[in-house]
PQR file of N, CA, C, O and H, with PARSE charges and radii, in Angstrom:
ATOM      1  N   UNK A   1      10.809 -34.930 -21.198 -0.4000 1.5000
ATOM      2  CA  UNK A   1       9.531 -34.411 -20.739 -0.0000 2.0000
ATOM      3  C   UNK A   1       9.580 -34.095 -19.246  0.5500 1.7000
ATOM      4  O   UNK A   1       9.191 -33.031 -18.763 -0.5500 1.4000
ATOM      5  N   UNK A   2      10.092 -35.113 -18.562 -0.4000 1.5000
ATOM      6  CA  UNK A   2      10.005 -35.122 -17.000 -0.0000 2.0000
ATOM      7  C   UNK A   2      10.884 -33.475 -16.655  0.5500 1.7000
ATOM      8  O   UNK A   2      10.583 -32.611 -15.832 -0.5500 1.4000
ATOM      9  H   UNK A   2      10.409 -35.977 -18.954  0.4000 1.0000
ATOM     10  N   UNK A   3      12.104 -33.519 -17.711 -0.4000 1.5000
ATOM     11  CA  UNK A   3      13.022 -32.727 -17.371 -0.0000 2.0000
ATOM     12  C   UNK A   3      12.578 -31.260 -17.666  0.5500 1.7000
ATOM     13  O   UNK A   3      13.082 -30.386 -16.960 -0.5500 1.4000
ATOM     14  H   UNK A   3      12.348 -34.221 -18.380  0.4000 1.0000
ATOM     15  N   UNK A   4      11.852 -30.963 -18.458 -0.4000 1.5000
ATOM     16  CA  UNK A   4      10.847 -29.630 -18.877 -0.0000 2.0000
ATOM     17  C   UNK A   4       9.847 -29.539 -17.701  0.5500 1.7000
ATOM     18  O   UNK A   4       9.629 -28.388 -17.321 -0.5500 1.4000
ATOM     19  H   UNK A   4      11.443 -31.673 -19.031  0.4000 1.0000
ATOM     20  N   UNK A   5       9.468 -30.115 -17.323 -0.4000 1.5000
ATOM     21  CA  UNK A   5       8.757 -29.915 -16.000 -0.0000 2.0000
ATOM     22  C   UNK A   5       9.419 -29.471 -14.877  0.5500 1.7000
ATOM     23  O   UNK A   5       9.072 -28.511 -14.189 -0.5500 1.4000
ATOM     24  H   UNK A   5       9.645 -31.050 -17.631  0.4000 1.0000
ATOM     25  N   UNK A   6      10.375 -30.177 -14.698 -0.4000 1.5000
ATOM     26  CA  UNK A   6      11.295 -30.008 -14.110 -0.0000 2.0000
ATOM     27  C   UNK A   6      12.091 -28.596 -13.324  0.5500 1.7000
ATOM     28  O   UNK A   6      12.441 -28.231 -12.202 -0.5500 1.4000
ATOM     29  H   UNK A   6      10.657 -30.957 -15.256  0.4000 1.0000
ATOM     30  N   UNK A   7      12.093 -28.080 -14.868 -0.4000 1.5000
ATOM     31  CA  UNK A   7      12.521 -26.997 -15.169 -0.0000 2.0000
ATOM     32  C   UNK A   7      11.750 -25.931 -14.394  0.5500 1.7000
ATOM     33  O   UNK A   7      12.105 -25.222 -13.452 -0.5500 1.4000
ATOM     34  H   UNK A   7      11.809 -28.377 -15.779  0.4000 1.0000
ATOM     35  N   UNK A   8      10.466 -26.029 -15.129 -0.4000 1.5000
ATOM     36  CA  UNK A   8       9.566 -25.226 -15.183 -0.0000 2.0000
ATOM     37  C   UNK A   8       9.029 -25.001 -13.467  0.5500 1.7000
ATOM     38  O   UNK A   8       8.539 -23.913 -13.162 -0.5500 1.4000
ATOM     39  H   UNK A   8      10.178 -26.605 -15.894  0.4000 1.0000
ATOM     40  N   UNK A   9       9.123 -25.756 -12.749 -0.4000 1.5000
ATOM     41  CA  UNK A   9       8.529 -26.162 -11.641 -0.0000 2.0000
ATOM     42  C   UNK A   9       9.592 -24.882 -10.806  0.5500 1.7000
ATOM     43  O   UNK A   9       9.224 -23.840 -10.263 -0.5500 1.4000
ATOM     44  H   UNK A   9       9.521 -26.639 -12.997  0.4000 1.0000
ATOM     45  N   UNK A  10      10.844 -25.381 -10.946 -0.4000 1.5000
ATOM     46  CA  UNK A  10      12.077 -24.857 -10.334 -0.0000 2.0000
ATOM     47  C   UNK A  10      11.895 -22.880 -10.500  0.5500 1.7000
ATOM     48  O   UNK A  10      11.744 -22.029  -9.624 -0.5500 1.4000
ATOM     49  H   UNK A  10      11.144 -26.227 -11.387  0.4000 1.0000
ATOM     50  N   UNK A  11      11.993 -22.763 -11.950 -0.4000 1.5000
ATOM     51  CA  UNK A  11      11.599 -21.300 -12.096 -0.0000 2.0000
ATOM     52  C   UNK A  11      10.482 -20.966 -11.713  0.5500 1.7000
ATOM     53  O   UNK A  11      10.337 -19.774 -11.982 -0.5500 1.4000
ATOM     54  H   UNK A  11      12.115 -23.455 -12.662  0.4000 1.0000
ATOM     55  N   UNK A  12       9.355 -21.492 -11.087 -0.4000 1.5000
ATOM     56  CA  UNK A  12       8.180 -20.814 -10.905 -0.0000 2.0000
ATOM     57  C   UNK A  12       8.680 -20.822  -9.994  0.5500 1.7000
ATOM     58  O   UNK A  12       8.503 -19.649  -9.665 -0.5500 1.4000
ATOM     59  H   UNK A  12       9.472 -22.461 -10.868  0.4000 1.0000
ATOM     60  N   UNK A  13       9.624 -21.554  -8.676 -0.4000 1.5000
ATOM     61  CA  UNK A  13       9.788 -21.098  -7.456 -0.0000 2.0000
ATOM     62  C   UNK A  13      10.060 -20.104  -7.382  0.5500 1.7000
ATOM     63  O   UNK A  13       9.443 -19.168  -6.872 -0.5500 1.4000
ATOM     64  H   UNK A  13       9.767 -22.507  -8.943  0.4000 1.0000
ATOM     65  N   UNK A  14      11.406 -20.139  -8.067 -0.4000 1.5000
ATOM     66  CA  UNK A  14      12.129 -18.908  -8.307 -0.0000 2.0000
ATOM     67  C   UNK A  14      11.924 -17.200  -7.673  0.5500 1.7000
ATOM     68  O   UNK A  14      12.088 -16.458  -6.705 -0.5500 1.4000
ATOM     69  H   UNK A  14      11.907 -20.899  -8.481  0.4000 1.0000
ATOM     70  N   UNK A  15      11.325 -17.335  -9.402 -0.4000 1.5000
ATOM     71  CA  UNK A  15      10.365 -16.579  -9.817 -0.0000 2.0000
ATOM     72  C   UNK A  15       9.269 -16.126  -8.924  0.5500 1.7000
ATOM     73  O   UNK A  15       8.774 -14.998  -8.951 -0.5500 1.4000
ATOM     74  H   UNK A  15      11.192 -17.938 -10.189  0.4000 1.0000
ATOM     75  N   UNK A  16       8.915 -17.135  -8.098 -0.4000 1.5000
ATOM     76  CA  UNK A  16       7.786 -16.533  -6.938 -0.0000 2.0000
ATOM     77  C   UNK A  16       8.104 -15.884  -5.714  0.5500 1.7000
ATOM     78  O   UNK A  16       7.494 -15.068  -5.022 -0.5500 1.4000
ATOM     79  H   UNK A  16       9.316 -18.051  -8.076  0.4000 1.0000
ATOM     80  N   UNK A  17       9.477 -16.583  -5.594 -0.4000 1.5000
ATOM     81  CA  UNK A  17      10.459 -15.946  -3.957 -0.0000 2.0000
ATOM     82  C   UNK A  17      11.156 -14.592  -4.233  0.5500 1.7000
ATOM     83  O   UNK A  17      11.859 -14.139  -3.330 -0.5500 1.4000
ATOM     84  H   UNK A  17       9.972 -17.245  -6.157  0.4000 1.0000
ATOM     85  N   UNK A  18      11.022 -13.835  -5.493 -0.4000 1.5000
ATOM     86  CA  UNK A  18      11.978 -12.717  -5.210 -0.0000 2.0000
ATOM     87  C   UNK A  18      10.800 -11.829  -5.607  0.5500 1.7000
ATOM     88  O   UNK A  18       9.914 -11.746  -6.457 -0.5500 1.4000
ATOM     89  H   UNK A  18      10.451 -14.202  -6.227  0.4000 1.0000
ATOM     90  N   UNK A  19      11.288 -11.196  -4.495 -0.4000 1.5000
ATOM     91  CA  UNK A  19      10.540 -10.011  -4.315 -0.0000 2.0000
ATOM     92  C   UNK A  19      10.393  -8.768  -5.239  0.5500 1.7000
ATOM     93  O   UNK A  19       9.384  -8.077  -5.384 -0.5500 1.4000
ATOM     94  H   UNK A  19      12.008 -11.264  -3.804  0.4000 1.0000
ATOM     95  N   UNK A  20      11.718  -8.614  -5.890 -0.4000 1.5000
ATOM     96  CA  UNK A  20      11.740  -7.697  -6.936 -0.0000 2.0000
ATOM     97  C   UNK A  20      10.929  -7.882  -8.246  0.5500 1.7000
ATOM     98  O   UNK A  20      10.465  -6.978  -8.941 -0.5500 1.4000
ATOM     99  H   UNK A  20      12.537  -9.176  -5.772  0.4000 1.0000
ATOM    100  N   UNK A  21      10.827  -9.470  -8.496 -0.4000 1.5000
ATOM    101  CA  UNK A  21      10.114  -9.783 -10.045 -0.0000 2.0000
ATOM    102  C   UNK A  21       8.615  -9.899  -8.970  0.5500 1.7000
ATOM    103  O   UNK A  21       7.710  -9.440  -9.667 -0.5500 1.4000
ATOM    104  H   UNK A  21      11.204 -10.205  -7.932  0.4000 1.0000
ATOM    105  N   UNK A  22       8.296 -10.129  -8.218 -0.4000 1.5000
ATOM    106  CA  UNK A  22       6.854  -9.675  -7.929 -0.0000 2.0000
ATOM    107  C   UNK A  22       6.377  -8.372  -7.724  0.5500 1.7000
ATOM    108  O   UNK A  22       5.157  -8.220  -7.774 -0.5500 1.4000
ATOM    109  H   UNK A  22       9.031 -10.503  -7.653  0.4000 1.0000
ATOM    110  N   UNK A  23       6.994  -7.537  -7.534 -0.4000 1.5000
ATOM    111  CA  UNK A  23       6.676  -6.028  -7.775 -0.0000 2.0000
ATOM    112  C   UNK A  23       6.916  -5.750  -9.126  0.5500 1.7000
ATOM    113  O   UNK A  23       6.002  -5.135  -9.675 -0.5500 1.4000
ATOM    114  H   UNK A  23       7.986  -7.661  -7.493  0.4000 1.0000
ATOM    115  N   UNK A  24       8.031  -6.071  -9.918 -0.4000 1.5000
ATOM    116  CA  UNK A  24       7.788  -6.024 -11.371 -0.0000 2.0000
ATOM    117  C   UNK A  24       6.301  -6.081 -12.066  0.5500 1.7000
ATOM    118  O   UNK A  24       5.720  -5.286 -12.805 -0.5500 1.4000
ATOM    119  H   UNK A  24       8.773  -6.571  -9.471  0.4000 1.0000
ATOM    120  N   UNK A  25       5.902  -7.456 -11.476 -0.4000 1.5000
ATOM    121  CA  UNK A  25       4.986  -8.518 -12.182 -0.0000 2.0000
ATOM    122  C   UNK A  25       3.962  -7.937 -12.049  0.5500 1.7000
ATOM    123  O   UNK A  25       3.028  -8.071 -12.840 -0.5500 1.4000
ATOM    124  H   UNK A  25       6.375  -8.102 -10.876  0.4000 1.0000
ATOM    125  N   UNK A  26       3.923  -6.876 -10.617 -0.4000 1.5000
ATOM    126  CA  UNK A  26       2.302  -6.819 -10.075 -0.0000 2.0000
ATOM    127  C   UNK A  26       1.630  -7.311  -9.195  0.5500 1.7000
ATOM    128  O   UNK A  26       0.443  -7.167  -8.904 -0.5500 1.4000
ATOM    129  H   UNK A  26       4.682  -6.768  -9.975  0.4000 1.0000
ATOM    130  N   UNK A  27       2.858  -8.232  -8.536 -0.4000 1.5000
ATOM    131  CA  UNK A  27       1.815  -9.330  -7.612 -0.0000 2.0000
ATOM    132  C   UNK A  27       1.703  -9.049  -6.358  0.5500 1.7000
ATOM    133  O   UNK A  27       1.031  -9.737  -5.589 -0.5500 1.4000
ATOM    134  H   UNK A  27       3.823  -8.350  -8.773  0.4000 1.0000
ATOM    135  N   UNK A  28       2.427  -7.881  -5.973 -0.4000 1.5000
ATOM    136  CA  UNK A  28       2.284  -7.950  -4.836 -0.0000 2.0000
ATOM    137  C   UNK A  28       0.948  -7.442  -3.913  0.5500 1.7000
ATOM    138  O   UNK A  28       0.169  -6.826  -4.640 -0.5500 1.4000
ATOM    139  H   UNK A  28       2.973  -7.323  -6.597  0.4000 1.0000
ATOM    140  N   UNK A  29       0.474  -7.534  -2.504 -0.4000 1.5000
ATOM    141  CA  UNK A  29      -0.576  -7.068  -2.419 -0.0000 2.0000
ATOM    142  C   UNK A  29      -0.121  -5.319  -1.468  0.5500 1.7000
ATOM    143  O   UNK A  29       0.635  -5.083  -0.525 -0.5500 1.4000
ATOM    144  H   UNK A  29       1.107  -8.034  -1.913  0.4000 1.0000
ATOM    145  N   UNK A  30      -0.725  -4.727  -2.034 -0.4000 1.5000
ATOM    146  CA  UNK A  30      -0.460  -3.491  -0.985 -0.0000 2.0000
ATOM    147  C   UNK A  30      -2.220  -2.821  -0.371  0.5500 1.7000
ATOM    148  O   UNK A  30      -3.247  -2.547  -0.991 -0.5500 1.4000
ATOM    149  H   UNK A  30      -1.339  -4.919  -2.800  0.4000 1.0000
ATOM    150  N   UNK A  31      -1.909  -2.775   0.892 -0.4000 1.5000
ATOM    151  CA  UNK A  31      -2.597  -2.222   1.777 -0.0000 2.0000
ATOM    152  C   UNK A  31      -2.437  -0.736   1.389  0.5500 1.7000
ATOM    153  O   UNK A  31      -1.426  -0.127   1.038 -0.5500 1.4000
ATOM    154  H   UNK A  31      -1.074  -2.998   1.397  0.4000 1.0000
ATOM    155  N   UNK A  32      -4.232  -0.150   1.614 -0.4000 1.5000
ATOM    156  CA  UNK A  32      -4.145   1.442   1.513 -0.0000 2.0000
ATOM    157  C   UNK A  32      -3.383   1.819   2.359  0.5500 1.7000
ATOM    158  O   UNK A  32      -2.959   1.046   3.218 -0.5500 1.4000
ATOM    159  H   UNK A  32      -5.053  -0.644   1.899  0.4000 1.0000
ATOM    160  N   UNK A  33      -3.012   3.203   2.295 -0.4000 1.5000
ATOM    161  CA  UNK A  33      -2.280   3.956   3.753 -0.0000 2.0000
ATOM    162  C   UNK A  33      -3.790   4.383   4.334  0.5500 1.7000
ATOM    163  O   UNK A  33      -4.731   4.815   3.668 -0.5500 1.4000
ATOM    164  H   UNK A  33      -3.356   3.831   1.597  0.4000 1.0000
ATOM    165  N   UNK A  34      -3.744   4.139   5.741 -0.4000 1.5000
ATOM    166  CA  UNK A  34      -4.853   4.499   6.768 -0.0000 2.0000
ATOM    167  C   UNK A  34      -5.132   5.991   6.763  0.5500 1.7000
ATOM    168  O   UNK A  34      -6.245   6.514   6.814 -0.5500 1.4000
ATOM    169  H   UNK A  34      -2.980   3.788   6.283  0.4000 1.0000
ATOM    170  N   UNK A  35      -3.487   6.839   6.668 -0.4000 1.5000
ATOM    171  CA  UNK A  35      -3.794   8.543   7.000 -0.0000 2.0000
ATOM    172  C   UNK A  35      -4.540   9.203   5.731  0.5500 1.7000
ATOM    173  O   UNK A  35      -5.211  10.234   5.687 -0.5500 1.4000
ATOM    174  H   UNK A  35      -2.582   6.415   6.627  0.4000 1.0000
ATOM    175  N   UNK A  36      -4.178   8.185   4.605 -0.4000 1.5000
ATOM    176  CA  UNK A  36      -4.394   9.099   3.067 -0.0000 2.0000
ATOM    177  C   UNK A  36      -5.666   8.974   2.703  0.5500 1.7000
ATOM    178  O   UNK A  36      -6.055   9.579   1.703 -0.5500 1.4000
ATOM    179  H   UNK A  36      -3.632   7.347   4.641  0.4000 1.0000
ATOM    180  N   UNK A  37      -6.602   8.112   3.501 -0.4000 1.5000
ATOM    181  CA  UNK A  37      -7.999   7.869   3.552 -0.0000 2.0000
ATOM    182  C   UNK A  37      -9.116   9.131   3.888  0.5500 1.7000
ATOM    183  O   UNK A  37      -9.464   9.409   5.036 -0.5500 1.4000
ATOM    184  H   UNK A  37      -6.286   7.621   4.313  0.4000 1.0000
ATOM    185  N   UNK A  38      -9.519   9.710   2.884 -0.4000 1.5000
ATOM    186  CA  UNK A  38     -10.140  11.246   2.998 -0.0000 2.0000
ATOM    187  C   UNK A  38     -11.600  10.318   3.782  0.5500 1.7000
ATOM    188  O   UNK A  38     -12.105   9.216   3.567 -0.5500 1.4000
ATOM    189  H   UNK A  38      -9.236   9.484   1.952  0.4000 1.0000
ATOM    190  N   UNK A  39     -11.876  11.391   4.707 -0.4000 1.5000
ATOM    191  CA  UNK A  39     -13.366  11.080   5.561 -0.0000 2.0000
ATOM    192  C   UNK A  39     -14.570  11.909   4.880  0.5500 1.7000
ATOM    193  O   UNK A  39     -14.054  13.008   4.677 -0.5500 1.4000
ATOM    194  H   UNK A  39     -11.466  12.286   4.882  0.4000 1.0000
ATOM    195  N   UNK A  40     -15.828  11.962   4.446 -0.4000 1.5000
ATOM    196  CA  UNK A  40     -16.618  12.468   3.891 -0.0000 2.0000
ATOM    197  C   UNK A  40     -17.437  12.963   4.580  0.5500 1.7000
ATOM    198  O   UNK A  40     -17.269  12.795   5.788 -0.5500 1.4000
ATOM    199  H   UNK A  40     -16.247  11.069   4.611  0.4000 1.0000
ATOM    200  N   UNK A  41     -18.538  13.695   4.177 -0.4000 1.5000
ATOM    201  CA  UNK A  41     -19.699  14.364   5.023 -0.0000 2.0000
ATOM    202  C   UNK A  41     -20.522  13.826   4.877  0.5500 1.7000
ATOM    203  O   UNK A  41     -20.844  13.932   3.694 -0.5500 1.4000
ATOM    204  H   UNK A  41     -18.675  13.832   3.196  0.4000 1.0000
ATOM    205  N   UNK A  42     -21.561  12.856   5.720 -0.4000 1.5000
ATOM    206  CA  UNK A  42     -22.834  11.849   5.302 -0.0000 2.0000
ATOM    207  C   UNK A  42     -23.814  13.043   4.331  0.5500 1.7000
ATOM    208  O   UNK A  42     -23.817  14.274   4.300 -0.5500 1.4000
ATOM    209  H   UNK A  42     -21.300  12.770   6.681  0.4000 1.0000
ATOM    210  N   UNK A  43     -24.551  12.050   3.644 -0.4000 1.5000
ATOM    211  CA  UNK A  43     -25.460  12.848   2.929 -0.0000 2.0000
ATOM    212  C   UNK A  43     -26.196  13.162   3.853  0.5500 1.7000
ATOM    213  O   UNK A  43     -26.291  12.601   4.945 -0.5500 1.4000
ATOM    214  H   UNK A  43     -24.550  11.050   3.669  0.4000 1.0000
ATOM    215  N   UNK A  44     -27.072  14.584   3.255 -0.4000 1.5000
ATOM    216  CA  UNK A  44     -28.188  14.927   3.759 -0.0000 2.0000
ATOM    217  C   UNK A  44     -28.941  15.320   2.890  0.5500 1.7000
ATOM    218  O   UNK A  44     -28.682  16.037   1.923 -0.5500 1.4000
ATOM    219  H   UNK A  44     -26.995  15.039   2.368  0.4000 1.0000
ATOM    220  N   UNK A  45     -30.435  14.614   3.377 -0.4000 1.5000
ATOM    221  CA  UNK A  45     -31.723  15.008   2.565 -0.0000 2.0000
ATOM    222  C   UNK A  45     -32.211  16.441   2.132  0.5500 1.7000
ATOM    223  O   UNK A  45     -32.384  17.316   2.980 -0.5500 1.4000
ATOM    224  H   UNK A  45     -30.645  14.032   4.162  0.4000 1.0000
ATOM    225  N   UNK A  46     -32.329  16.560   1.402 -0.4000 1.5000
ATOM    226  CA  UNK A  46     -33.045  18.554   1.349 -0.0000 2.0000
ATOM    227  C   UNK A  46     -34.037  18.609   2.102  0.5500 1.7000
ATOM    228  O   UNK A  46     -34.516  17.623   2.662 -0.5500 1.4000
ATOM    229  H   UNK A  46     -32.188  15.850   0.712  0.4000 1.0000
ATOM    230  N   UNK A  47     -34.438  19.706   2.197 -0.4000 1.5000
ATOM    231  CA  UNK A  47     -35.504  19.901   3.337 -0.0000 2.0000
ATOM    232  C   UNK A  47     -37.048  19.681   2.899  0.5500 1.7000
ATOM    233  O   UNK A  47     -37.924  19.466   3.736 -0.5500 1.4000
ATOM    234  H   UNK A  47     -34.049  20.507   1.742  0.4000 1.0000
ATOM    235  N   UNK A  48     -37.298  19.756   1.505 -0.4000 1.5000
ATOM    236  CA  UNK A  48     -38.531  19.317   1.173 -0.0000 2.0000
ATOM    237  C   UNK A  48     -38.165  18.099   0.163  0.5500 1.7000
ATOM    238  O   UNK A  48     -38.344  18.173  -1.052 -0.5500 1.4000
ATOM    239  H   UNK A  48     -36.586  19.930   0.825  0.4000 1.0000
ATOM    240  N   UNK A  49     -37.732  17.187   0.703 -0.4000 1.5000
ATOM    241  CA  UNK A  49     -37.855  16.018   0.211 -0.0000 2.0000
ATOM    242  C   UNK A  49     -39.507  15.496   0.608  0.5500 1.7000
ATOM    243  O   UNK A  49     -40.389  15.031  -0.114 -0.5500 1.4000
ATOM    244  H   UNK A  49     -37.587  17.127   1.690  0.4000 1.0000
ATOM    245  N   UNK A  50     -39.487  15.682   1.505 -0.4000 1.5000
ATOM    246  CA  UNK A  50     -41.139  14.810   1.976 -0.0000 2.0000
ATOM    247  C   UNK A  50     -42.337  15.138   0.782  0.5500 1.7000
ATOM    248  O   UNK A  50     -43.202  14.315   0.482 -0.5500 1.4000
ATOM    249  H   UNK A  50     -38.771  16.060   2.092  0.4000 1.0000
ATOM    250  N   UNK A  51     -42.224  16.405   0.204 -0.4000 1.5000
ATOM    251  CA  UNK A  51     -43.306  16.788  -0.252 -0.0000 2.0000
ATOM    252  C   UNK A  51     -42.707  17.231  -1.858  0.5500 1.7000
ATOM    253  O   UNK A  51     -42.947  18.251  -2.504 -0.5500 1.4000
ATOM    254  H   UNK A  51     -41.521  17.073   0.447  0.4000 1.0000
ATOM    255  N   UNK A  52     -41.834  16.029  -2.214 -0.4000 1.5000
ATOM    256  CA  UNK A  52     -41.629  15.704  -3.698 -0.0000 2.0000
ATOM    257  C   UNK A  52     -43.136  14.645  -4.158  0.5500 1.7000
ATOM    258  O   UNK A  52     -43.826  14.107  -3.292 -0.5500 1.4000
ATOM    259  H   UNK A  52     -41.639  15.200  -1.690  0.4000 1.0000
ATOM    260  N   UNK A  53     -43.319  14.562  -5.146 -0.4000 1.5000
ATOM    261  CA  UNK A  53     -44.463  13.277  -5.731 -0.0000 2.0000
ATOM    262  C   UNK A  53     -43.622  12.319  -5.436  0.5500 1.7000
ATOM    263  O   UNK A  53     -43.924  11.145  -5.649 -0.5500 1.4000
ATOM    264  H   UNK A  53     -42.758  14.998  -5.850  0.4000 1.0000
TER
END
């Protein structure tokens, strides 16, 4: 029992330090790119908004 733990403990290190099976896995975290970030045009109200019901 101790030794299945054991085990298991060892491969999760593993398993957590290489970089390649965490990009496999998904785990890694990635930051947007800053340049690929499209900027928008604020909304603007129509001009007779005021005098909707």
């Amino acid at each position: 029992m101790k030794k299945t733990i054991a085990t298991i403990l060892m491969l999760s290190f593993v398993l957590t330090g290489c970089t390649t099976l965490k990009k496999w896995f998904g785990l890694n975290k990635s930051a947007p790119d800053e340049t690929k970030i499209e900027t928008r045009a604020p909304l603007v109200l129509p001009p007779d908004f005021d005098d909707l019901p």
